[in-house]
C-alpha positions as a Markdown table, in Angstrom:
| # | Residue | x | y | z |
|---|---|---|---|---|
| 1 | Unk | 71.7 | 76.1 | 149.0 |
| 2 | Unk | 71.7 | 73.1 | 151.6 |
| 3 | Unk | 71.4 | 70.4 | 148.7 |
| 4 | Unk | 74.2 | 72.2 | 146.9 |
| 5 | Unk | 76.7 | 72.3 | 150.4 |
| 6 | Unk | 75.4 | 68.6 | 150.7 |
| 7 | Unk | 76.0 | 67.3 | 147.7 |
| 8 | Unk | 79.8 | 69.3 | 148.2 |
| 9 | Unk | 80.3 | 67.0 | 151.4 |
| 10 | Unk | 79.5 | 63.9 | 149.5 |
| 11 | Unk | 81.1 | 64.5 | 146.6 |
| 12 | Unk | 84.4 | 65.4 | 149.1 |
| 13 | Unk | 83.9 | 61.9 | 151.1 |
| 14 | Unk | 84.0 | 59.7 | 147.6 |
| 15 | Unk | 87.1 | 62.0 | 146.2 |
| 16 | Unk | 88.7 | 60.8 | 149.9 |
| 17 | Unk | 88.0 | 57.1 | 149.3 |
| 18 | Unk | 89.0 | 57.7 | 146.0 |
| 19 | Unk | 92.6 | 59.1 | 146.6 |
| 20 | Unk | 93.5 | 56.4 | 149.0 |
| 21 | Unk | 93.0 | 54.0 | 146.6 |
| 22 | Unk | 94.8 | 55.8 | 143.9 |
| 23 | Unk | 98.0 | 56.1 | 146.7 |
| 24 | Unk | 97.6 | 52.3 | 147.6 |
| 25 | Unk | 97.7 | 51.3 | 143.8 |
| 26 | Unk | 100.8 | 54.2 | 143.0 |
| 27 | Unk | 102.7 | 52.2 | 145.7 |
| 28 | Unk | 102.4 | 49.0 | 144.0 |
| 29 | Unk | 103.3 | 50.1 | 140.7 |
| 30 | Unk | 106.2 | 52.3 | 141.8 |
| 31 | Unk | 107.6 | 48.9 | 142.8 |
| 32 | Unk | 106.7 | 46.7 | 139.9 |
| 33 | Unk | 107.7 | 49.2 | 137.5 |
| 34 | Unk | 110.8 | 50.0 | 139.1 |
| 35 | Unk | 110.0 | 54.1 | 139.0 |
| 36 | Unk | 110.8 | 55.9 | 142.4 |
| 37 | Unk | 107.3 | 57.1 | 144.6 |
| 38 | Unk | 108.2 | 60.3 | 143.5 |
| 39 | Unk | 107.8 | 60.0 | 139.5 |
| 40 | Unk | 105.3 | 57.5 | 139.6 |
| 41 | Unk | 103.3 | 60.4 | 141.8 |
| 42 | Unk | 104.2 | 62.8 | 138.9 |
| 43 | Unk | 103.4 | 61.0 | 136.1 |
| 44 | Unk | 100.0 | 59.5 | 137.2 |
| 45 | Unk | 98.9 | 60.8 | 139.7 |
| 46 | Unk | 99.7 | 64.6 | 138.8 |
| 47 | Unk | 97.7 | 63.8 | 135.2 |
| 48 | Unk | 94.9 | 61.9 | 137.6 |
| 49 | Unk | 94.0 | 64.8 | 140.1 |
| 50 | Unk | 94.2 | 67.2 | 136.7 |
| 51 | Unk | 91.4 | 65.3 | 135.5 |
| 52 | Unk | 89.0 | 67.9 | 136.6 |
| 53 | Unk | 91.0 | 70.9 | 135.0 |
| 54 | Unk | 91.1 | 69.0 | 131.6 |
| 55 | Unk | 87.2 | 68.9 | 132.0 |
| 56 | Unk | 86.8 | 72.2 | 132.6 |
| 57 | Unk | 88.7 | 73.0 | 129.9 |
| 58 | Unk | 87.2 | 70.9 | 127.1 |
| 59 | Unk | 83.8 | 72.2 | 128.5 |
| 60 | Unk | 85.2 | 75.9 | 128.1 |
| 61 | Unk | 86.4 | 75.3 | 124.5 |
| 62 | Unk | 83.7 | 73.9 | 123.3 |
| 63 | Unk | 81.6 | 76.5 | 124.8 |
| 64 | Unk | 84.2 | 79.3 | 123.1 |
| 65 | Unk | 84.7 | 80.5 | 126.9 |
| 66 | Unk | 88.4 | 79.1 | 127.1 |
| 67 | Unk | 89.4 | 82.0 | 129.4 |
| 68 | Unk | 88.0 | 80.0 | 132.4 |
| 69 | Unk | 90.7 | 77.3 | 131.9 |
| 70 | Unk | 93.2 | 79.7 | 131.8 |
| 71 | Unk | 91.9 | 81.0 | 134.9 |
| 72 | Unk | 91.0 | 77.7 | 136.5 |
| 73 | Unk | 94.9 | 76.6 | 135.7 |
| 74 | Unk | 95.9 | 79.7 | 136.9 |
| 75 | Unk | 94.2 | 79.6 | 140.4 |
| 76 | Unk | 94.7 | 75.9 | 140.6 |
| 77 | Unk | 98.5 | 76.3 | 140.5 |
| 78 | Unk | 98.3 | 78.9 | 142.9 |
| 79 | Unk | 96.2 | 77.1 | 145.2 |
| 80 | Unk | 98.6 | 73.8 | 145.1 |
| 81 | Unk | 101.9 | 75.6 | 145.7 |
| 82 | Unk | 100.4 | 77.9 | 148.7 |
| 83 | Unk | 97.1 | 76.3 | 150.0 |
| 84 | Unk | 97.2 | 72.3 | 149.2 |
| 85 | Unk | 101.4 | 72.4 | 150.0 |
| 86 | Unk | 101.2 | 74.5 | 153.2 |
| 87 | Unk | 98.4 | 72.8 | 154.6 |
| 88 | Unk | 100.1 | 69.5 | 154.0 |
| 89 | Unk | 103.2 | 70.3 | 155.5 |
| 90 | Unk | 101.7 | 71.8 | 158.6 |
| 91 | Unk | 99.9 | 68.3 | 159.1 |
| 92 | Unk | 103.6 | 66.6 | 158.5 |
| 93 | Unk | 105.1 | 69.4 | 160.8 |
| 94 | Unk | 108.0 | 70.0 | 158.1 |
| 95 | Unk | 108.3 | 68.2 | 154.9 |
| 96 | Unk | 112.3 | 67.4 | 153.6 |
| 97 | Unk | 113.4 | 67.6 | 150.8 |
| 98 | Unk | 116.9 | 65.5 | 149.7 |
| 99 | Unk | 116.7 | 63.8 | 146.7 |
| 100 | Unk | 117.9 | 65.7 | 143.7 |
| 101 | Unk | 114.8 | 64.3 | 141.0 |
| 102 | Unk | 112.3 | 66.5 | 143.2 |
| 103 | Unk | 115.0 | 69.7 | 143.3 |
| 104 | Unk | 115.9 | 69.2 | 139.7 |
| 105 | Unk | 112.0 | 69.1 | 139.1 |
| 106 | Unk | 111.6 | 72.0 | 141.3 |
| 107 | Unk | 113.4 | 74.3 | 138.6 |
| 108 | Unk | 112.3 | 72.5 | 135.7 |
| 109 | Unk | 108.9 | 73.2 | 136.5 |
| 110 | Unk | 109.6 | 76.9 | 136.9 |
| 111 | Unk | 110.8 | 77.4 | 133.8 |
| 112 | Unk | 108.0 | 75.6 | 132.2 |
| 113 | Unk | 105.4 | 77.9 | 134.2 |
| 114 | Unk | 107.6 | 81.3 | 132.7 |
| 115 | Unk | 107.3 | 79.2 | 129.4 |
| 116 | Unk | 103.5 | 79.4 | 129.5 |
| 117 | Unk | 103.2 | 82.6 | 130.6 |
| 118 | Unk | 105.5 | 83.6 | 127.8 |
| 119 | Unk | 103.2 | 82.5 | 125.5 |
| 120 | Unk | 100.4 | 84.4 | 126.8 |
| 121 | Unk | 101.7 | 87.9 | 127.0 |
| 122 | Unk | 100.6 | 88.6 | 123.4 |
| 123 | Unk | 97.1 | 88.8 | 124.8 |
| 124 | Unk | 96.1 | 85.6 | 122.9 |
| 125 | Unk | 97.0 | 81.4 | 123.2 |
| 126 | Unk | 96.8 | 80.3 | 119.7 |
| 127 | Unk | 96.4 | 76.9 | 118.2 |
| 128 | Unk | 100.4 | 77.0 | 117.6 |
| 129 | Unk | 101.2 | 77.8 | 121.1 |
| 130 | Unk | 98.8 | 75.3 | 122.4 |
| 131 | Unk | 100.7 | 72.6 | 119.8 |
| 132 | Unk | 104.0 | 74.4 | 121.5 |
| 133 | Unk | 102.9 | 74.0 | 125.1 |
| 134 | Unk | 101.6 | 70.0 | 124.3 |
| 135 | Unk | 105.0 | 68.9 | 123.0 |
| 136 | Unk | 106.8 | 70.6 | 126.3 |
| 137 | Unk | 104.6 | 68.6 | 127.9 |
| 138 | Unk | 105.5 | 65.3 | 126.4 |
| 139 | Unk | 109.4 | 66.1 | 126.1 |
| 140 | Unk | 109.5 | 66.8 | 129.4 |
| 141 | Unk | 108.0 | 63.7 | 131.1 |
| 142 | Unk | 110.3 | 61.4 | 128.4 |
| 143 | Unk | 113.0 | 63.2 | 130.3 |
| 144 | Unk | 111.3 | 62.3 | 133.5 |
| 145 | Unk | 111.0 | 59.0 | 133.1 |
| 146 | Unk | 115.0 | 58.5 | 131.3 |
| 147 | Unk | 116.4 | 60.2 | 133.7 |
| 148 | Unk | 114.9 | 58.1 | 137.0 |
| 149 | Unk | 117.8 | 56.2 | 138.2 |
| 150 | Unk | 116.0 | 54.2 | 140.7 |
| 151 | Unk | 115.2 | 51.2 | 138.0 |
| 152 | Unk | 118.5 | 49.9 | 139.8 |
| 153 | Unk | 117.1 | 49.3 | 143.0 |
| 154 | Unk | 115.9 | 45.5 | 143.8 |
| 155 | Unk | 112.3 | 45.3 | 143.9 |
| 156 | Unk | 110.0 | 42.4 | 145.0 |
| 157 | Unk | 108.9 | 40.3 | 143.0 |
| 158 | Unk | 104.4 | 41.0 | 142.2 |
| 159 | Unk | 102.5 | 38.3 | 143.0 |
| 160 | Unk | 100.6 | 36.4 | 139.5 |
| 161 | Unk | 97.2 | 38.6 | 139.3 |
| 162 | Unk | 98.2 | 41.3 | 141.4 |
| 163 | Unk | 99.2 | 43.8 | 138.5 |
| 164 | Unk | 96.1 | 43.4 | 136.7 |
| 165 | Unk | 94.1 | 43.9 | 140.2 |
| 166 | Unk | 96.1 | 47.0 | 140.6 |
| 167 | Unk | 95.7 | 48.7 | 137.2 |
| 168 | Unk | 92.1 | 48.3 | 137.0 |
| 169 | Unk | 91.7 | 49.6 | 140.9 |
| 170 | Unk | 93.6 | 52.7 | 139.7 |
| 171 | Unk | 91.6 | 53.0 | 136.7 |
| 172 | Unk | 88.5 | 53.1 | 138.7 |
| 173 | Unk | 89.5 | 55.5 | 141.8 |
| 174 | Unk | 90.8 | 57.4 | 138.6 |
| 175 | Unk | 86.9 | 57.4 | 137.3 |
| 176 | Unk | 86.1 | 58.3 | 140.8 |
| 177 | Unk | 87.9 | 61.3 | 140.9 |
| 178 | Unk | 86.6 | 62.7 | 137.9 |
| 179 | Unk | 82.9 | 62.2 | 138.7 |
| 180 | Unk | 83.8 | 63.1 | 142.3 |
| 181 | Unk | 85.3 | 66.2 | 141.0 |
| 182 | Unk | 83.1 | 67.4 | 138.1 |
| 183 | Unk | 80.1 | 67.3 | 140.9 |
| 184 | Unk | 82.4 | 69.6 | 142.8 |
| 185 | Unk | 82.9 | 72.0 | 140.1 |
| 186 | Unk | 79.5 | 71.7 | 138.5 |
| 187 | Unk | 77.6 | 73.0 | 142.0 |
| 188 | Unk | 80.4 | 75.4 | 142.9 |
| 189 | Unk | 79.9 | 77.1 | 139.2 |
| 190 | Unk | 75.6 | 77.3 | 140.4 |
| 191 | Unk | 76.6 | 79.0 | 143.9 |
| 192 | Unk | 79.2 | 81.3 | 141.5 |
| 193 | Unk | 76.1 | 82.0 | 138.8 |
| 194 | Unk | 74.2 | 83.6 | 142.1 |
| 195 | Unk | 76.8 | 86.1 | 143.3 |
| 196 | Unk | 77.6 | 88.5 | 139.9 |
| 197 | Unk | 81.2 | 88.1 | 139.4 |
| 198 | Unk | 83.4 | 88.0 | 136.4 |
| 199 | Unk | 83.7 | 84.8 | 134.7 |
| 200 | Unk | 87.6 | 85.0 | 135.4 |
| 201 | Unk | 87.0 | 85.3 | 138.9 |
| 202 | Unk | 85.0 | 82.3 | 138.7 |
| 203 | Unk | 87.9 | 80.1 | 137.0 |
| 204 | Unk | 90.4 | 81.6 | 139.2 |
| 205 | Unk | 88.6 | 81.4 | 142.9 |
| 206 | Unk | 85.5 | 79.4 | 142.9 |
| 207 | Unk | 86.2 | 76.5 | 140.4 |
| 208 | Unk | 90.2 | 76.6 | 140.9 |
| 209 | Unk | 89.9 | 75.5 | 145.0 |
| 210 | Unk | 86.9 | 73.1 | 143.7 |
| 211 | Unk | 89.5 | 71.3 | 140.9 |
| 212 | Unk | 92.6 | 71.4 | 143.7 |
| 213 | Unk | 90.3 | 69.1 | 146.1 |
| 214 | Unk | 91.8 | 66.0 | 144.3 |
| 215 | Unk | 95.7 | 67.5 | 145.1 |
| 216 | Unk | 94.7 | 68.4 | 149.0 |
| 217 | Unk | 93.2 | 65.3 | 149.4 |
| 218 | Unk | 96.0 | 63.0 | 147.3 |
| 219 | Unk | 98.5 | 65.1 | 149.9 |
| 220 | Unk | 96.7 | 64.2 | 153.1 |
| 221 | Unk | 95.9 | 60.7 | 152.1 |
| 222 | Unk | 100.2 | 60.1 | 151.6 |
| 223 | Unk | 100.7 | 61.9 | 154.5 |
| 224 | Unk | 98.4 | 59.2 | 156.5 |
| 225 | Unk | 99.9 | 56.7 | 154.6 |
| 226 | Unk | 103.8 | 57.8 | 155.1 |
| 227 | Unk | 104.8 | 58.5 | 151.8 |
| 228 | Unk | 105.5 | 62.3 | 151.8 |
| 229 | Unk | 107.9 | 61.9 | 149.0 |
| 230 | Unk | 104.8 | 61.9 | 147.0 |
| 231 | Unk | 103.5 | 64.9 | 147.9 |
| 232 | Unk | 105.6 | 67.3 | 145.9 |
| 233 | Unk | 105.5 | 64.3 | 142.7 |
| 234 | Unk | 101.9 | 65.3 | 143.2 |
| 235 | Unk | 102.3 | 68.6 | 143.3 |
| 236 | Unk | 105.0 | 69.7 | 140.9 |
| 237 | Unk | 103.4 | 67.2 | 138.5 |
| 238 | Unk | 99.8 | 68.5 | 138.7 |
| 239 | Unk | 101.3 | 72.2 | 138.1 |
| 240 | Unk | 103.4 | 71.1 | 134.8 |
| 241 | Unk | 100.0 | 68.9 | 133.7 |
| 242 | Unk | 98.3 | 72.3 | 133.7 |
| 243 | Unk | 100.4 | 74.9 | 132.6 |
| 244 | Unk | 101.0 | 72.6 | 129.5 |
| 245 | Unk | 98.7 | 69.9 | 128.4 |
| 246 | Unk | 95.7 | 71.6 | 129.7 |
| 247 | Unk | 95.8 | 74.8 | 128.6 |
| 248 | Unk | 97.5 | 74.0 | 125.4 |
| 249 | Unk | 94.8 | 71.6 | 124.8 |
| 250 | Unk | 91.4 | 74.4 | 125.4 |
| 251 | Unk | 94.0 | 76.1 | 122.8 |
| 252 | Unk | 93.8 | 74.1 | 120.5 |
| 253 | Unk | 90.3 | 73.3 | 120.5 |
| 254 | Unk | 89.6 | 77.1 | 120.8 |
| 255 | Unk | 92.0 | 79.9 | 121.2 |
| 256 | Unk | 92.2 | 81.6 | 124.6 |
| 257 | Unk | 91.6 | 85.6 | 124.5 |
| 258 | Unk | 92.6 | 87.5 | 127.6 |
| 259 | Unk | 90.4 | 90.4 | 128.3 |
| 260 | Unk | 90.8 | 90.9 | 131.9 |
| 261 | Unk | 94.3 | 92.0 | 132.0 |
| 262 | Unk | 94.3 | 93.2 | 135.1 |
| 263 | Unk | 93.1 | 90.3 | 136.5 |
| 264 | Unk | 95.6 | 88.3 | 134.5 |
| 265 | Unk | 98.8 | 90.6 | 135.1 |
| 266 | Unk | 98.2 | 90.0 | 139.0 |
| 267 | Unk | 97.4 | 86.4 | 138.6 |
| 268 | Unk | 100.4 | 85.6 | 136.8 |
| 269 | Unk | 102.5 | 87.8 | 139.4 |
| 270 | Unk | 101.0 | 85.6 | 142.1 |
| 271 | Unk | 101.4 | 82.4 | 140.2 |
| 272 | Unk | 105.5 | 82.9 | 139.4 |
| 273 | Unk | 105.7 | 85.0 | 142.7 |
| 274 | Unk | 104.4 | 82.4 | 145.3 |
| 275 | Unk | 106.1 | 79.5 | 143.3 |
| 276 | Unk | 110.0 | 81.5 | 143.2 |
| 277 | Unk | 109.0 | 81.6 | 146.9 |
| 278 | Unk | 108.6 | 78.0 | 147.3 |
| 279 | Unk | 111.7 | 77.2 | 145.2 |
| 280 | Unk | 113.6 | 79.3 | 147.7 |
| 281 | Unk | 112.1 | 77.5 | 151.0 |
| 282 | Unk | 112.6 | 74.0 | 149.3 |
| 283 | Unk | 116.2 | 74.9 | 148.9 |
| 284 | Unk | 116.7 | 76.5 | 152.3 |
| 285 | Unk | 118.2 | 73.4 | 154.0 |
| 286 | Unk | 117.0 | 71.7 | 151.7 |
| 287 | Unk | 113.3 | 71.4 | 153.9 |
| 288 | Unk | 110.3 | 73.3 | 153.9 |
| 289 | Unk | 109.5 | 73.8 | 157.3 |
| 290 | Unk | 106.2 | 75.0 | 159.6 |
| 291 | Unk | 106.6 | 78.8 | 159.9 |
| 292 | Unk | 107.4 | 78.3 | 155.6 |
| 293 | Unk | 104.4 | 76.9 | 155.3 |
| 294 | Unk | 102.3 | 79.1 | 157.3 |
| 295 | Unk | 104.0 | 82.1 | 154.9 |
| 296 | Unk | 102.2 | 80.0 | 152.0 |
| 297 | Unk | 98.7 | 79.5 | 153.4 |
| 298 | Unk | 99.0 | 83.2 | 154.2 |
| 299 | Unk | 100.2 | 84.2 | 150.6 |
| 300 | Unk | 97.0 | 82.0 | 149.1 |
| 301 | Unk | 94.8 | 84.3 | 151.5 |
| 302 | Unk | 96.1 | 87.4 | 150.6 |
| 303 | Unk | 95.9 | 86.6 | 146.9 |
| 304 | Unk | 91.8 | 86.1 | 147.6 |
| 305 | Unk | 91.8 | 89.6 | 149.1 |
| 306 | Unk | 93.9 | 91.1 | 146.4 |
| 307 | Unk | 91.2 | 89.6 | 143.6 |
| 308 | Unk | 88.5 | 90.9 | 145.0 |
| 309 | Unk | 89.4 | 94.5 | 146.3 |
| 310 | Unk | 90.5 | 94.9 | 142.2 |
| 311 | Unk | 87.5 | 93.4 | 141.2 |
């Protein structure tokens, strides 16, 4: 039990380093590239931190348990729009919200979470809807990327070298991540093993928070360095990177049965439900402040309680 909680703290520390790294390279190529803080945030870093959910889910496929990714995506989107978001903007005392990319997003983002859940309600993700859910995935950051109009801003010019320097330091706190992460979730999934509860529950709870570290701690580490416009790129991007590309790729490798359907019913009530409720606070002049985010933190806690009194 100690070596396990130890090698959780250690694994926690690196995924810190890691993420500071990953923000201090994002900066420089939201610059050179021309792309605002907030896409570069949601195409890189989003896919990045969802590194760990991609694992999981591979390693469920292949293991013909591709339920768990469902469930991990599922808990991890919860846990980024109540727990990871809320906690951040408590630390940031209020987070704003002006630009019309991250509101357009906001919706966007819905729609492609009802989209996935759509294809679920059959009982069954099939090959097809994983192909479906894939080609969402890439439409929608080509429209991402066409529609930035911040390519007309002036930029400095990048010193000879310094790309290259970049590119490869975000490759590696990138690699860092990922081992930092699949530690995480490998030793949460032995404490799970030792308590007897559904494998659902596991996805959903234990490895869910485990695969969100990589979010919390991208959020804090912007928040330190003063770029909160890259906490909801984070966010929004590591919620679309899941409810498309991940799960539509465990489908694809092997098709994901729900069984549980209680346990997925309430899920997905949570999911949609706490998300609707942060589309309304983002929108609600046009900030989402403290006592907002204390309504989140509080929604992500009641959803553990609800999971486990209908276990």
């Amino acid at each position: 039990m100690i070596i396990h909680l130890l090698t959780i703290v250690l694994a926690s520390i690196s995924l810190v380093k890691a993420a500071q790294w990953t923000i201090n390279a994002l900066v420089y190529l939201a610059r050179r590239l021309r792309l605002s803080k907030f896409v570069i945030a949601f195409v890189l870093a989003s896919f990045a931190s969802s590194l760990p959910e991609f694992f999981v889910g591979i390693s469920a496929a292949l293991d013909q348990k591709s339920i768990l990714s469902l469930s991990n995506v599922f808990g991890s989107n919860i846990a980024n729009i109540t727990l990871v978001l809320g906690l951040s903007v408590l630390l940031v005392k209020g987070l704003k919200i002006k630009t019309k990319t991250i509101q357009r997003n906001i919706i966007y983002t819905l729609l492609l979470l009802f989209y996935s859940v759509l294809l679920c309600l059959d009982g069954v993700l099939s090959r097809l809807d994983g192909v479906a859910l894939l080609i969402s995935f890439t439409l929608y950051n080509i429209i991402l990327i066409y529609q930035n109009k911040d390519r007309r801003q002036i930029i400095e010019k990048a010193k000879k070298g310094e790309t290259f320097y970049q590119i490869l330091k975000f490759i590696l706190s990138i690699s860092l991540l990922l081992l930092s992460s699949k530690i995480i979730v490998e030793t949460s999934q032995k404490l799970a093993e030792t308590i007897n509860i559904p494998l659902f529950i596991v996805g959903l709870l234990v490895i869910a928070v485990g695969t969100s570290l990589p979010e919390l701690i991208f959020g804090l580490q912007a928040i330190r360095g003063k770029h909160k416009d890259m906490i909801l790129g984070s966010l929004l991007g590591s919620t679309i990177v899941n409810s498309t590309a991940v799960i539509g790729l465990t489908a694809i490798i092997y098709p994901i049965t729900i069984q549980e359907n209680n346990l997925f019913l309430i899920s997905v009530a949570f999911m949609l439900g706490t998300y609707i409720l942060f589309a309304v606070f983002s929108r609600s002049h046009e900030k989402i402040s403290w006592g907002e985010a204390l309504i989140l933190v509080f929604s992500y806690v009641t959803f553990i309680i609800v999971q486990f009194l209908i276990k």
